[in-house]
Wavefront OBJ file of the C-alpha trace (Angstrom):
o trace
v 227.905 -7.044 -81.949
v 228.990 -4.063 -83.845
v 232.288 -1.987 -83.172
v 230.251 0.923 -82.473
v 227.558 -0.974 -80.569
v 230.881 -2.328 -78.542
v 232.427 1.254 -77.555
v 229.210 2.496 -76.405
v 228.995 -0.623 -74.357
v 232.587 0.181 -72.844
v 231.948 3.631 -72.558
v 228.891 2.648 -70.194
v 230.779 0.320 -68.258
v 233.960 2.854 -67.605
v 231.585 5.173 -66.084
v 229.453 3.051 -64.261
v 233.159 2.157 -62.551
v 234.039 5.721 -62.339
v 230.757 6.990 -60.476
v 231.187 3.947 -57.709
v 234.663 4.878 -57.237
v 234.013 8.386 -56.981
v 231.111 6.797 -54.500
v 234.001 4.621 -52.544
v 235.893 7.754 -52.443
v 233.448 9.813 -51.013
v 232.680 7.175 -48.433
v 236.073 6.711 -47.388
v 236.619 10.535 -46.994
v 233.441 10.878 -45.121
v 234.580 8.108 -42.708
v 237.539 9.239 -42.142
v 237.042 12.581 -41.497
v 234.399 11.427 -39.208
v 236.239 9.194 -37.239
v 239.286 12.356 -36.759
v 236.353 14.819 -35.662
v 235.134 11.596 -33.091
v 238.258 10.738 -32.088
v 238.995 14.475 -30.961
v 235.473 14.829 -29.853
v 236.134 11.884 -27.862
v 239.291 12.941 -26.560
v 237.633 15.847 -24.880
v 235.503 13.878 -22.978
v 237.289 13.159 -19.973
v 237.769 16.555 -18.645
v 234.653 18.162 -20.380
v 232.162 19.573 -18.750
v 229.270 17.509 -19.369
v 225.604 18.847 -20.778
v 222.577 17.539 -22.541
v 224.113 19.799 -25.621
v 227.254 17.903 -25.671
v 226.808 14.816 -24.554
v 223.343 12.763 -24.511
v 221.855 9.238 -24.017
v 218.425 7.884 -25.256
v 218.473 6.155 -21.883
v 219.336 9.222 -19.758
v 222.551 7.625 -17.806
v 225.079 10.174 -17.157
v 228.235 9.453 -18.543
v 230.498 7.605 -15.899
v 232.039 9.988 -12.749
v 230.050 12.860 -13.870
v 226.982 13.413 -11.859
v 224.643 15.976 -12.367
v 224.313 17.013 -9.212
v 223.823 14.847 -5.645
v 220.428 15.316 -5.608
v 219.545 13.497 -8.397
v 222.796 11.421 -8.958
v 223.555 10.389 -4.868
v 219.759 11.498 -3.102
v 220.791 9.918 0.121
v 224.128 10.811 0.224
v 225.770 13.018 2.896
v 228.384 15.166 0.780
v 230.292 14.486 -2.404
v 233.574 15.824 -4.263
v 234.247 16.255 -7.606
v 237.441 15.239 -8.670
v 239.951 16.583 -10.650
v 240.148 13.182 -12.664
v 236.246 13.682 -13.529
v 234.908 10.835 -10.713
v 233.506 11.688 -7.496
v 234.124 10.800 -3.853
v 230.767 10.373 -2.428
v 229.814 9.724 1.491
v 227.413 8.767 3.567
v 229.038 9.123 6.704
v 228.608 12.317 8.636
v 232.550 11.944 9.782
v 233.324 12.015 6.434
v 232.546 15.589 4.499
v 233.978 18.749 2.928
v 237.894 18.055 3.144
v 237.818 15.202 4.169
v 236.846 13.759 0.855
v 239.096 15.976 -0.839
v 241.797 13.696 0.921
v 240.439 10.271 -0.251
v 240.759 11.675 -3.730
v 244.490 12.995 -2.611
v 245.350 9.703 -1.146
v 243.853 7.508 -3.767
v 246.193 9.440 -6.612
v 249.376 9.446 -4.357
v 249.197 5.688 -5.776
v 251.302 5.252 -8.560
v 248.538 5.517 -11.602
v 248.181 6.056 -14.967
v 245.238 6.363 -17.665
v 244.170 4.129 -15.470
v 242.489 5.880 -12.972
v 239.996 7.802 -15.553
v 237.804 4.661 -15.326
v 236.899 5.175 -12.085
v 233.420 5.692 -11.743
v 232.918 6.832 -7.849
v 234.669 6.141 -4.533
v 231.778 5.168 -1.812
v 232.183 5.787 1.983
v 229.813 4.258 3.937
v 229.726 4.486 7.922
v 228.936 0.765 8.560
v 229.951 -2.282 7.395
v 229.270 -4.397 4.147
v 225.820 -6.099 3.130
v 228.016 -8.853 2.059
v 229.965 -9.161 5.721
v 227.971 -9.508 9.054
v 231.451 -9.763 11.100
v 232.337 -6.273 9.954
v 236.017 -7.475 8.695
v 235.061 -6.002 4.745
v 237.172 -2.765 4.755
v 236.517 -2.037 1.220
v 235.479 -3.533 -2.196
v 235.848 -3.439 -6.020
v 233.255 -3.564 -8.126
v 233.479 -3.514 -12.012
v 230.733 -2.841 -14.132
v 229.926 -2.797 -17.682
v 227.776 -0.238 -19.622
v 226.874 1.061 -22.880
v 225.791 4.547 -23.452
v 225.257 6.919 -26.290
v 227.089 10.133 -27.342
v 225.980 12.536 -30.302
v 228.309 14.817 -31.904
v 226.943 17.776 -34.597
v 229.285 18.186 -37.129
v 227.941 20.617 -38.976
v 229.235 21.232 -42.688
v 230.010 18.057 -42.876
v 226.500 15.370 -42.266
v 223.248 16.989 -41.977
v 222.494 15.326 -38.887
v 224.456 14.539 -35.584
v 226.599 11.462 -35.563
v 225.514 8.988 -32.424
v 228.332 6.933 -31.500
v 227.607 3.964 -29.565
v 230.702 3.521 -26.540
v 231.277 0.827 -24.348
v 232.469 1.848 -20.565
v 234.102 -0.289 -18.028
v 233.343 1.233 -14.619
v 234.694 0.482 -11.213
v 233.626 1.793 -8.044
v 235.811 1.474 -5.063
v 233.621 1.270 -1.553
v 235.004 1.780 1.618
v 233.579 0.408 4.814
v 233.186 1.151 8.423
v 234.295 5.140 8.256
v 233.069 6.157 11.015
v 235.566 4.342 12.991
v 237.969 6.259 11.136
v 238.998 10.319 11.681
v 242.241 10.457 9.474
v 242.161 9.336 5.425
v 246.197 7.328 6.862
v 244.158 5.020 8.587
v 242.224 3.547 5.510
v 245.126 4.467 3.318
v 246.051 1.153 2.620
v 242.438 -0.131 2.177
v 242.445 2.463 -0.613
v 245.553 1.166 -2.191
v 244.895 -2.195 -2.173
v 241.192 -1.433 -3.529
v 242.548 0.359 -6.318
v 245.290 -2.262 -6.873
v 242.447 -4.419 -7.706
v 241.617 -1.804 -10.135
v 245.164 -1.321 -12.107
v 245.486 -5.509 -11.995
v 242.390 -5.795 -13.584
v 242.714 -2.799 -15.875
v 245.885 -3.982 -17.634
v 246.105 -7.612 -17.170
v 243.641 -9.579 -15.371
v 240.249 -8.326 -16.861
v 239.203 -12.451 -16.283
v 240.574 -15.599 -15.731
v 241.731 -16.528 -18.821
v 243.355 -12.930 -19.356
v 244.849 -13.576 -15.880
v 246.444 -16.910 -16.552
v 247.834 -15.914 -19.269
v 249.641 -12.631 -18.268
v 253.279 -12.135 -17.655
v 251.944 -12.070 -13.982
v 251.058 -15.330 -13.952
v 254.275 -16.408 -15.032
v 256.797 -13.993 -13.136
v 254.669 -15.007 -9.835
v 255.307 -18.415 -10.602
v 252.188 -19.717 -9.942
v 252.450 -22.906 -11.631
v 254.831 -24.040 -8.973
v 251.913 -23.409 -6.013
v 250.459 -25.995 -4.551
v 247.190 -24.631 -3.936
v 244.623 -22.887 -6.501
v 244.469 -19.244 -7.321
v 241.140 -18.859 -9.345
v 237.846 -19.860 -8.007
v 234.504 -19.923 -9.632
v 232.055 -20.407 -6.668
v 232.053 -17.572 -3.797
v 232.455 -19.670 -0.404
v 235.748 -21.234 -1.964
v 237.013 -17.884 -3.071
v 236.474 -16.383 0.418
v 237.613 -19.801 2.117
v 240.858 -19.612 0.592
v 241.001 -15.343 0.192
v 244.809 -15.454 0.831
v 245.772 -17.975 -2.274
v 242.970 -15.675 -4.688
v 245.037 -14.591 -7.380
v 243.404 -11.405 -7.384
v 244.239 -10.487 -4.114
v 247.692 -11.645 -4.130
v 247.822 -8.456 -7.357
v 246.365 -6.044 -5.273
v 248.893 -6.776 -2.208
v 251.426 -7.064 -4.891
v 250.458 -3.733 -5.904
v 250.385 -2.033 -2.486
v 253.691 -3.087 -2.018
v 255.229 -1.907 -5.074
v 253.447 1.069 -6.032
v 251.190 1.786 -3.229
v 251.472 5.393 -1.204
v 253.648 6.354 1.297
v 251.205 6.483 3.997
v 249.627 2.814 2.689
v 253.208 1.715 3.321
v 253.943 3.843 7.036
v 255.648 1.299 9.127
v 254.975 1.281 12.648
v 257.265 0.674 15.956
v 256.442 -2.298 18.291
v 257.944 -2.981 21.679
v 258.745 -6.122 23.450
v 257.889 -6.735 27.119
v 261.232 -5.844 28.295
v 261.163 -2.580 26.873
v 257.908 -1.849 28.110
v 258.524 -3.254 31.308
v 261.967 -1.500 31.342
v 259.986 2.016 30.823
v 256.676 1.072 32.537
v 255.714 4.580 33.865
v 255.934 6.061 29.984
v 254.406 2.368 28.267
v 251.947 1.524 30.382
v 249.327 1.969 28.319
v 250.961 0.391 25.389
v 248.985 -2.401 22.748
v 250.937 -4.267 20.234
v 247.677 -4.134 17.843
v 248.126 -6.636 14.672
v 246.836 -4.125 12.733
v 246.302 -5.334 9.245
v 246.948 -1.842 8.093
v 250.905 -1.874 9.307
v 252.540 -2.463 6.310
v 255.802 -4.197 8.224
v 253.493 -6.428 10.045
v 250.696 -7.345 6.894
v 252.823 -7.018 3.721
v 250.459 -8.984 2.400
v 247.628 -11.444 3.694
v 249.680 -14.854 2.418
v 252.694 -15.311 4.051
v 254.178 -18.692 2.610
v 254.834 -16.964 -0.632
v 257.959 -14.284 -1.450
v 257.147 -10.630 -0.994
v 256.365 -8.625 -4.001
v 260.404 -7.129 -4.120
v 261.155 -11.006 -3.886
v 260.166 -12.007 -7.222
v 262.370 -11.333 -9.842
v 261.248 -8.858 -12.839
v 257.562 -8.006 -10.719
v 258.117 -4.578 -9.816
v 258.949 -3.773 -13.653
v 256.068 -5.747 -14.851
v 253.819 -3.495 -12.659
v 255.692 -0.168 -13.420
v 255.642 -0.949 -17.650
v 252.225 -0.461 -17.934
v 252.554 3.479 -16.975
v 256.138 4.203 -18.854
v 258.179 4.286 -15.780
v 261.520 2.168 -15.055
v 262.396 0.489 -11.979
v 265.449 1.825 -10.837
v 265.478 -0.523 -7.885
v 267.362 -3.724 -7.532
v 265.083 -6.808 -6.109
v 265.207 -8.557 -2.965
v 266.540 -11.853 -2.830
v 264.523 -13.762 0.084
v 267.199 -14.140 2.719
v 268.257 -16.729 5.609
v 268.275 -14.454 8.429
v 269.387 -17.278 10.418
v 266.943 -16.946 13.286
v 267.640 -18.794 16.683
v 266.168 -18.994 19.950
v 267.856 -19.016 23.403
v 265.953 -20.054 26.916
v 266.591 -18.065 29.877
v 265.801 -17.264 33.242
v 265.049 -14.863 36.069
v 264.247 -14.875 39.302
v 262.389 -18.096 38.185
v 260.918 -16.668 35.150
v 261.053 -18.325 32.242
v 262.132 -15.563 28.890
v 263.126 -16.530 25.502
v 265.476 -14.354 22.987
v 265.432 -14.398 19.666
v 268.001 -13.066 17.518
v 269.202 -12.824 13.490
v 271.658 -11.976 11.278
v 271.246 -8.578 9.289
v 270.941 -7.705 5.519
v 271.004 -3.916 6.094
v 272.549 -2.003 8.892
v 271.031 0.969 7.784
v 269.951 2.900 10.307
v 266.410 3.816 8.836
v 265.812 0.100 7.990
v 263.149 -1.250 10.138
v 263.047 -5.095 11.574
v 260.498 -6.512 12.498
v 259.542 -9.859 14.096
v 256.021 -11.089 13.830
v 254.403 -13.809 15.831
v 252.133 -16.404 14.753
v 249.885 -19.203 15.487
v 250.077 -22.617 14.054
v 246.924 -22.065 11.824
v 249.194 -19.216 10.467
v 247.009 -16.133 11.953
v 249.141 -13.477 13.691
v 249.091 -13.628 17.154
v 251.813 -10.491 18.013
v 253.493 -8.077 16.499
v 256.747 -9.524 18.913
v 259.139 -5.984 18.126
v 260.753 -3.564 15.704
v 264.592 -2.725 15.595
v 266.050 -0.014 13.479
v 269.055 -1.064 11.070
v 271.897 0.013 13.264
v 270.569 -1.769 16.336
v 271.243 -5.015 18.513
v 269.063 -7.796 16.757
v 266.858 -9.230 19.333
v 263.725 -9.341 20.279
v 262.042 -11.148 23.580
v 259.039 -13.491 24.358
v 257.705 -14.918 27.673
v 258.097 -13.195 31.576
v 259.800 -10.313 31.772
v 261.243 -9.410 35.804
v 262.304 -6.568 37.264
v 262.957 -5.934 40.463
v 262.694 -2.520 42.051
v 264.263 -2.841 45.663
v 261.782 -6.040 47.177
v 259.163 -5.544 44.828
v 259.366 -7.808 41.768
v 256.952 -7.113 38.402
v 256.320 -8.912 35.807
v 254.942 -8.664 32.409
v 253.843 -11.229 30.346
v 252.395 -11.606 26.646
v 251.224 -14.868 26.204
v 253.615 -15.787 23.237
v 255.010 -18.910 24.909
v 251.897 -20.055 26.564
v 251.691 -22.695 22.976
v 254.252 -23.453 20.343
v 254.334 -20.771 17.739
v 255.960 -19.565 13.972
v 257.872 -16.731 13.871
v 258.481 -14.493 10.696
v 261.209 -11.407 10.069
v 260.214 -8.497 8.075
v 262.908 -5.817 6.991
v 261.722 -2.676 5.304
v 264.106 -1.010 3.558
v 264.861 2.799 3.737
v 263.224 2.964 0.662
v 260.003 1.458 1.340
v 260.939 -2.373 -0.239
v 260.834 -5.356 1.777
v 262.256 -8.425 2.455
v 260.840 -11.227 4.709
v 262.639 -14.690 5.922
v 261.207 -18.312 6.354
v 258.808 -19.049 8.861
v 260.431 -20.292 11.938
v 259.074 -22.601 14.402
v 259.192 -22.522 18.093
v 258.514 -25.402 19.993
v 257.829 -24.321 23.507
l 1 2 3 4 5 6 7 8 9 10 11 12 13 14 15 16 17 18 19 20 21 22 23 24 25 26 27 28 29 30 31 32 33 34 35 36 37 38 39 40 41 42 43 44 45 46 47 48 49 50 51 52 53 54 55 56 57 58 59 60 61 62 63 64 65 66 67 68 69 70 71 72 73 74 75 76 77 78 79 80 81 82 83 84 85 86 87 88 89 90 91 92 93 94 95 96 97 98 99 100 101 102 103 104 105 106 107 108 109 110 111 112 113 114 115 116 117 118 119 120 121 122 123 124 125 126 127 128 129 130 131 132 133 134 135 136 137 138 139 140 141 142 143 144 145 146 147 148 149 150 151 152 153 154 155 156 157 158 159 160 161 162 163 164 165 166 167 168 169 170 171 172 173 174 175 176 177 178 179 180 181 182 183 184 185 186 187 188 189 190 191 192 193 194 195 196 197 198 199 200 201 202 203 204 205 206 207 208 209 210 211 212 213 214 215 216 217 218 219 220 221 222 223 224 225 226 227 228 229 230 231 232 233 234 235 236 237 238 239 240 241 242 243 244 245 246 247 248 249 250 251 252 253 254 255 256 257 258 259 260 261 262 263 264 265 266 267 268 269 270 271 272 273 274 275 276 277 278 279 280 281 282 283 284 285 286 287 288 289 290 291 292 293 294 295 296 297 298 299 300 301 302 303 304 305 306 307 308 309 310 311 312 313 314 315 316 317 318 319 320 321 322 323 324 325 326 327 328 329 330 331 332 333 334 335 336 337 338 339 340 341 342 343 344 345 346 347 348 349 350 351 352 353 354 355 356 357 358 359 360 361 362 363 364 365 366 367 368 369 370 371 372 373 374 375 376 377 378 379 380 381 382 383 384 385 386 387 388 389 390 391 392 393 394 395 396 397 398 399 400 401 402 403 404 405 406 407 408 409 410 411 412 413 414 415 416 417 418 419 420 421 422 423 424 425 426 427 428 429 430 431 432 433 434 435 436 437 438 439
């Protein structure tokens, strides 16, 4: 080959190199500036005001939280709000309309949240109770559901055709049961909390099982030291043993540490003393064992630490927003409970007392009865911080010149476990060993 034959040869090749890298170039221009105008396109899309100009699908499914309208989104529904976050609160109880779902949405973001809460699809309030539950003890669910859709941005100048963009969506609906039973959004304030508990856990750290077991949760909840499993692949063992369900034990876990004030409102129980003591005013007065009292239900197991028990958890939780904990934990204490007999006028009474970790006087104690099988029985009594520690079980007497009441609550009528809850001024809590009575 020839010198000249050569250079034209070399000539060919350097431009053949030049035009693809000019090609490359253009390419990686195109795609990037593509991606910026997507990525701010996308960023708009949470708060935008959805229509088929700016947003469409080839399969027609609304983008997720932003009906149309309820007619064609909800047709059987009652009312429905729009929220500020871009989901919507929809019922399908008559009890529950106008305002009223204006406050779910209120109560749901007193919660501590974060980005978080923009993948909520819907919040569901039905007036009866679950298909899933025929005993009507389902307050509420969380369901998580996966979806593709289709968005096309026009970028005009810059490809002669819209760009279709292909996103995936994680949706989760939170459903709330049985609302016509319920007048005031504080009564299913903690079902709302713990529902969407399920939703941060499984947002940020336990999207599965595997994700799950190998989280910083896992670890700082120690939960290769239980003796029981956590995960559970076939329903009927998952709702047999619904206390040890690692999921569940996150969504208490986040009820207690970031839940809202009203998911956390305490409330005050009386013994049979002091009701007997003030008959004519407590007559009428039930020791429910509400599972929505936060200082009698902390959380559904109650042979493991509370949530402000375990080292490092509250920070775990709070990390995944940007806030710090400026709260020390709760070590879980040896209130040293004891039991004395007594008796009057040949009643039997028992009193049990404990030593203090706070004498604050807007601490709350609070002594919880159960049954052997561990179910609560009673909610036995509360005492503030700065009052005599004691709380009584069995006949109360009193005699009002030759008549002689009593007042009984069933407590000692079988050998029971007894548990002490203290809720600190600030809303943490501390709980002691079970303790058993043998009566």
């Amino acid at each position: 080959m020839n010198r000249m034959a050569f250079e034209h040869k070399k000539n060919r090749t350097a431009l053949f190199f030049a035009i693809v890298f000019v090609i490359v170039l253009a390419v990686g221009a195109y795609l990037f500036l593509s991606k910026m105008w997507a990525e701010f396109e996308m960023a708009s899309l949470i708060n935008a005001d959805f229509s088929p100009s700016q947003a469409v699908n080839k399969e027609q499914v609304d983008a997720p939280g932003l009906p149309v309208s309820k007619e064609n989104e909800y047709p059987s529904a009652v009312d429905y709000f729009k929220t500020p976050m871009g989901f919507s609160v929809v019922s399908y109880s008559q009890n529950w309309t106008g305002e009223k779902l204006e406050d779910i949405y209120n109560e749901l973001a007193a919660n501590k949240h974060g980005e978080e809460m923009y993948a909520i699809s819907e919040v569901m309030i039905y007036p009866g109770e679950s298909a899933l539950d025929s005993g009507s003890s389902v307050a509420g669910t969380h369901v998580t559901q996966e979806k593709d859709f289709s968005v096309f941005f026009h970028l005009p100048g810059i490809v002669p055709e819209s760009l279709q963009y292909g996103i995936h969506s994680t949706q989760s609906t939170i459903e709330l049961y049985n609302m016509d039973e319920y007048a005031d959004v504080s009564q299913v304030a903690r079902t709302i909390s713990h529902e969407y508990g399920h939703h941060y856990t499984m947002y940020y750290f336990m999207q599965n099982d595997e994700a799950a077991k190998s989280s910083d949760y896992y670890r700082l909840r120690g939960v290769d030291g239980f003796d029981h499993e956590v995960l559970y692949d076939i329903e009927s063992e998952y709702y047999e043993n619904h206390m040890w369900s690692l999921y569940e034990l996150a969504a208490e876990d986040y009820v207690q540490l970031m839940g809202s004030p009203d998911a956390k409102q305490p409330r005050e129980y009386l013994d049979i003393f002091d009701v007997l003591n003030n008959y004519s005013k407590n007559k009428d007065y039930k020791a429910y064992a509400d599972a929505s009292v936060s200082n009698v239900y902390p959380q559904e197991n109650i042979y493991l630490p509370l949530a402000d028990e375990v080292d490092g958890l509250r920070d775990y939780y709070l990390s995944f927003i940007g806030e710090q904990n400026d709260t020390a934990n709760l070590e879980h204490a040896d209130f040293n409970l004891s039991m004395s007999a007594n008796e009057q006028y040949g009643y039997k009474y028992y009193e049990i007392t404990w030593d203090k970790t706070t004498t604050d006087a807007d601490s709350l104690y609070t002594l919880v009865c159960f049954s052997e099988n561990g179910d609560i029985y009673l909610p036995v009594r509360t005492v503030q911080g700065n009052e005599t520690p004691i709380a009584r079980v069995g006949t109360a007497v009193k005699l009002s010149g030759i008549t002689l009441t009593t007042l009984k609550n069933g407590v000692t009528d079988e050998d029971r476990y007894f548990k002490l809850y203290v809720t600190w001024p600030d809303g943490r809590m501390q709980s002691s060993e079970m303790f058993y009575a043998d009566f």
